[in-house]
TILUMSE-222468 format. One record per residue (C-alpha): x, y, z. Coordinates in steps of 0.5 Angstrom, whole numbers, padded with zeros to 4 digits, always signed. Layout:
<nodes>
XYZ
...
</nodes>
This chain:
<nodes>
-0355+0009+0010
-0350+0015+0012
-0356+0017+0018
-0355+0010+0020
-0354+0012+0027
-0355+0018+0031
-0348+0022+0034
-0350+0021+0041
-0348+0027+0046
-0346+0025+0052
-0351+0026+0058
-0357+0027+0053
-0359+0020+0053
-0358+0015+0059
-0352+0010+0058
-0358+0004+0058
-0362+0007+0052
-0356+0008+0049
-0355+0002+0049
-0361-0001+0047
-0361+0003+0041
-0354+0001+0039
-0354-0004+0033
-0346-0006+0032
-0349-0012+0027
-0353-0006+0022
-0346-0001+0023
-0342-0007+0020
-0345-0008+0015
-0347-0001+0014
-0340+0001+0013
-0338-0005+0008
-0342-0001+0003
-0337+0006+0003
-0331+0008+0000
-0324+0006+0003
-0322+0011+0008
-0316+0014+0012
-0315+0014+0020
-0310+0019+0023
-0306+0018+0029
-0299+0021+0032
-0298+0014+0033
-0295+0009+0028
-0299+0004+0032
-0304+0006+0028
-0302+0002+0022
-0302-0005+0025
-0309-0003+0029
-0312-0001+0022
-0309-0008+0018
-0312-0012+0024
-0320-0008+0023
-0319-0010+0017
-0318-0016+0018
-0323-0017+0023
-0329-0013+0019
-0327-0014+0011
-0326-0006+0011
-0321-0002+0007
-0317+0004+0011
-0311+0006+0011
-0307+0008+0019
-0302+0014+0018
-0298+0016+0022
-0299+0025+0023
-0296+0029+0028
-0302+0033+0033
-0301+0040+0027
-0301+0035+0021
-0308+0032+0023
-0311+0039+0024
-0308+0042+0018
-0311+0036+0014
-0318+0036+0018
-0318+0043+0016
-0317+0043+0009
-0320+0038+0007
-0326+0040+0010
-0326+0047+0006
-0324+0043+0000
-0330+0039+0001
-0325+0032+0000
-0325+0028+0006
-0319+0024+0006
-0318+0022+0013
-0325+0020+0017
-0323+0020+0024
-0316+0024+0028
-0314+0020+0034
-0311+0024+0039
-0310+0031+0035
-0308+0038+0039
-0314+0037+0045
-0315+0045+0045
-0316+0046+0038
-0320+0040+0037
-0324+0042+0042
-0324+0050+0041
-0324+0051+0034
-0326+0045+0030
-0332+0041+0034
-0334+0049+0035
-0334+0050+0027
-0336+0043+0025
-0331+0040+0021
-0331+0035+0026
-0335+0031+0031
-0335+0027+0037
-0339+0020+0037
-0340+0015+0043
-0342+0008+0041
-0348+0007+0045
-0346+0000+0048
-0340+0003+0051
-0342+0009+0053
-0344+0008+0059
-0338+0005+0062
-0334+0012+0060
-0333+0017+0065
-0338+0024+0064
-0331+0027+0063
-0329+0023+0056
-0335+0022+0053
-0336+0029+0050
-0332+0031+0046
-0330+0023+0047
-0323+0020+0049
-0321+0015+0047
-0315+0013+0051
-0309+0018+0055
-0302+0018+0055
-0299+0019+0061
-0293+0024+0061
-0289+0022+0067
-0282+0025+0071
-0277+0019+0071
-0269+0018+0072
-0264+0013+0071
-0265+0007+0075
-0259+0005+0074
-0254+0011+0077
-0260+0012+0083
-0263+0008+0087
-0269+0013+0088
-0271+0018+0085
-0267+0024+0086
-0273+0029+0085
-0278+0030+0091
-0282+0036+0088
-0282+0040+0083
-0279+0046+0085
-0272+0043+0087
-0272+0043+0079
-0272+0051+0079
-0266+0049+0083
-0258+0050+0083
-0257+0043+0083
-0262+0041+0078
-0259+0047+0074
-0258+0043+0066
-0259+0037+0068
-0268+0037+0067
-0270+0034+0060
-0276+0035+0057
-0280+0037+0050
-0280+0044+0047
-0287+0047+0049
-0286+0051+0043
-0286+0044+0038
-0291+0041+0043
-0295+0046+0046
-0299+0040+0050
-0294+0042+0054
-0295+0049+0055
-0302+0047+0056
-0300+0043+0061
-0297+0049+0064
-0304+0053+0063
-0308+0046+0066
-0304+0047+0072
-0305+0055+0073
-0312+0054+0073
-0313+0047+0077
-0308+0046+0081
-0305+0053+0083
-0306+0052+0091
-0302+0045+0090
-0297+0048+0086
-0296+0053+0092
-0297+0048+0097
-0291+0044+0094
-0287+0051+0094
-0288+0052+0101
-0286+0044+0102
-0280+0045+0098
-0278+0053+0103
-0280+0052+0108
-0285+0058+0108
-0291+0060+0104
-0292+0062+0097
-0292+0069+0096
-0295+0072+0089
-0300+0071+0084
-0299+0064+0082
-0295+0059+0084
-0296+0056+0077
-0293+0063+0073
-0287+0063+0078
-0284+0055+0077
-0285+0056+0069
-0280+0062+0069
-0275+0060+0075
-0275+0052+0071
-0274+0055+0064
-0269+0061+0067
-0265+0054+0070
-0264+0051+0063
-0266+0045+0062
-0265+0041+0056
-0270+0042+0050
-0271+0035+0046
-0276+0031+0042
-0278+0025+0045
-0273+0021+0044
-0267+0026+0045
-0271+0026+0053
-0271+0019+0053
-0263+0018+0051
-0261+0024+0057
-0265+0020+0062
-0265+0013+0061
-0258+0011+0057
-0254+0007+0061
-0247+0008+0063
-0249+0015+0065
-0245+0019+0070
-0250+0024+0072
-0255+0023+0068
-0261+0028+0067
-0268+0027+0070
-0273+0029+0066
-0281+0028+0064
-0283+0025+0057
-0289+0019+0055
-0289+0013+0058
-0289+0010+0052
-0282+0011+0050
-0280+0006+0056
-0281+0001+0051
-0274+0003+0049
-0272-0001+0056
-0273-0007+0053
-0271-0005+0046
-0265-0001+0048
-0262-0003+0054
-0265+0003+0057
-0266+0005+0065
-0272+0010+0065
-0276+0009+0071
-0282+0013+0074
-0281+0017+0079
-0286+0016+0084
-0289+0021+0090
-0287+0027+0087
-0290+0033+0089
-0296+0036+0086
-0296+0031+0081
-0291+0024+0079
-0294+0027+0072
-0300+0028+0067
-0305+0024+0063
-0306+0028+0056
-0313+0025+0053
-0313+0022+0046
-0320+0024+0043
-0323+0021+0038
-0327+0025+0033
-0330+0024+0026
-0329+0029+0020
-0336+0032+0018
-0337+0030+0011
-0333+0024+0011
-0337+0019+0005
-0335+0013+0011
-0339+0015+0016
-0340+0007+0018
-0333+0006+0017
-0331+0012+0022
-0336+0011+0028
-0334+0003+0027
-0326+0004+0028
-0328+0009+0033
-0331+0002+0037
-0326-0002+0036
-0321+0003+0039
-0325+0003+0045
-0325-0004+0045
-0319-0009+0049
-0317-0012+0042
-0318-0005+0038
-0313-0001+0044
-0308-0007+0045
-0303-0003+0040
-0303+0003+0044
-0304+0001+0051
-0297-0005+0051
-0294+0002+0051
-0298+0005+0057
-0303+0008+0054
-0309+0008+0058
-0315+0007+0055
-0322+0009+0056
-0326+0004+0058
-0324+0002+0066
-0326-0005+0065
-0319-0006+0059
-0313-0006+0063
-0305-0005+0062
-0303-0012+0059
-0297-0015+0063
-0291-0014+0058
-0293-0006+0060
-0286-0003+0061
-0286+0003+0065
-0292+0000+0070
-0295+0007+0070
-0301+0002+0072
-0300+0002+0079
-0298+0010+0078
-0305+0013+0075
-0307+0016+0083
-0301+0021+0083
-0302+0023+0075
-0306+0030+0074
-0312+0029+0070
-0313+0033+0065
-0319+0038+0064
-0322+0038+0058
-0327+0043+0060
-0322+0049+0060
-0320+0048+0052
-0322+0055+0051
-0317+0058+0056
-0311+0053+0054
-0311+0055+0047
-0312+0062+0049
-0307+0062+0054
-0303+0057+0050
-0299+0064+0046
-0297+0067+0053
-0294+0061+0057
-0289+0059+0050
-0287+0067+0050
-0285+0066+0058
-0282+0059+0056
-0278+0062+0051
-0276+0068+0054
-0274+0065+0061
-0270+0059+0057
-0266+0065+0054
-0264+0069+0059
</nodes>
């Protein structure tokens, strides 16, 4: 019953056909005749997500947590090795999913048929699953308003060591975020620039200009939990500012923190990184995998993830209410991620970590 349902590409067939074609009754019971099985996301919510499809379907797999190089190294050698482990990657490194294992078959993207219309074209080939919005916050506690406008006062004396903000070299989300912005949204940043001065930009890129003069500023380099600390731990003086993921404003409530989101910025209060879901090829749990791939894109399936603010997928699922950031009222001043130019993000990627780290060193 491996062939039971067809992979489904995005665009090829209309969302109502799919539909019609998509039997959830015949997958479940598809999948209740495969091996046991492993999901890889970078979030531990996947454990608890994992034991809950259990238990609504009678299964057997396993989450575990593997950060975005870990999920590509396993999919890699257990594709050449012929011994699929995990069947499905949550939320892995987009550009090298994208450009390198979709393109040389180690995985695949799936759109469950009766979901797929609901989906924007842009997250359905490859699929995304649900987005984590990475956001420019401050300590509501030591100000009032954001301190920060725009982004060029970063590149500023005044803002100089006071920025926090993951490595692009251990996150190269981040580089990409930069190559995103040159190649999208470079008259914004230049647009921005002249808000800021007070005259036009004057070069090749504005994008190219604000990465160097932010990382010859000195900002500070942290995982994310060191960002959130220098941003939002009370008591602080003069805290940093800073960007990190709306999920680490859980740690509000769990710490007594004081992030807050810092809203109007121009070009962009942040970016929304989209978490694919993709199959491996040769995964002996095929079912089970396009299966788990359903349940992350229901309300149910996505719960773990998106009290964290995650945003899924599907529009009709909304931010539940104990949501700590409120990054749902924010979504319209968030970047939008283009997964079309994966090709030039990967490509890039190795150039803009060599001008991060080279400025960041000077």
């Amino acid at each position: 019953m491996k062939g039971l349902l067809t992979t489904v590409a995005a665009g090829v067939i209309a969302g109502s056909a799919m539909a019609q074609d998509f039997d959830l009754d015949a997958l479940v019971e598809a999948a209740k005749g495969e091996p046991p099985t492993t999901v890889y996301a970078v979030t531990g919510k996947i454990v608890e997500t994992a034991e809950a499809f259990n238990a609504k379907y009678g299964l057997n797999v396993t989450g575990k947590k593997v950060n975005e190089a870990g999920q590509v190294d396993l999919l890699i050698r257990e594709h050449q090795a012929g011994s699929i482990t995990g069947s499905v990657s949550l939320a892995s490194d987009v550009a090298v999913i994208v450009t390198d294992l979709v393109a040389q078959g180690v995985v695949e993207s799936w759109v469950p048929g009766d979901i797929a219309q609901h989906l924007a074209e842009s997250a359905r080939d490859p699929l995304v699953v649900v987005s984590d919005p990475h956001v420019w916050a401050y300590n509501s506690e030591a100000q009032d308003t954001c301190p920060v406008t725009n982004v060029w006062q970063l590149v500023d004396p005044d803002f100089a060591r006071l920025v926090a903000i993951m490595d692009p070299l251990e996150k190269p989300m981040y580089a990409d975020w930069f190559n995103q912005l040159a190649e999208h949204h470079d008259d914004a940043m230049a647009a921005a620039y002249e808000a800021h001065y007070g005259k036009p930009f004057e070069g090749d890129s504005a994008t190219d200009a604000w990465v160097r003069a932010f990382a010859a500023n000195g900002p500070l380099v942290a995982d994310s939990s060191g960002v959130a600390d220098a941003i939002g731990a009370p008591g602080q003086e003069k805290p940093f500012f800073g960007m990190l993921s709306a999920a680490k404003f859980r740690d509000n409530a769990d710490k007594g923190y004081k992030l807050a989101i810092c809203s109007g910025m121009q070009p962009f209060a942040g970016w929304l990184y989209p978490g694919l879901g993709v199959i491996a090829k040769g995964t002996p749990a095929p079912n089970t995998a396009k299966l788990f791939i359903h349940y992350l894109l229901t309300e149910e399936g996505i719960a773990a993830q998106s009290v964290d603010g995650k945003i899924p997928a599907d529009p009709r699922i909304g931010l539940p209410a104990e949501e700590a950031s409120g990054i749902g009222a924010h979504l319209g001043e968030l970047m939008v991620w283009d997964t079309a130019s994966s090709d030039s993000d990967l490509e890039r990627r190795q150039d803009w970590q060599d001008i991060w780290m080279t400025e960041l060193n000077r």
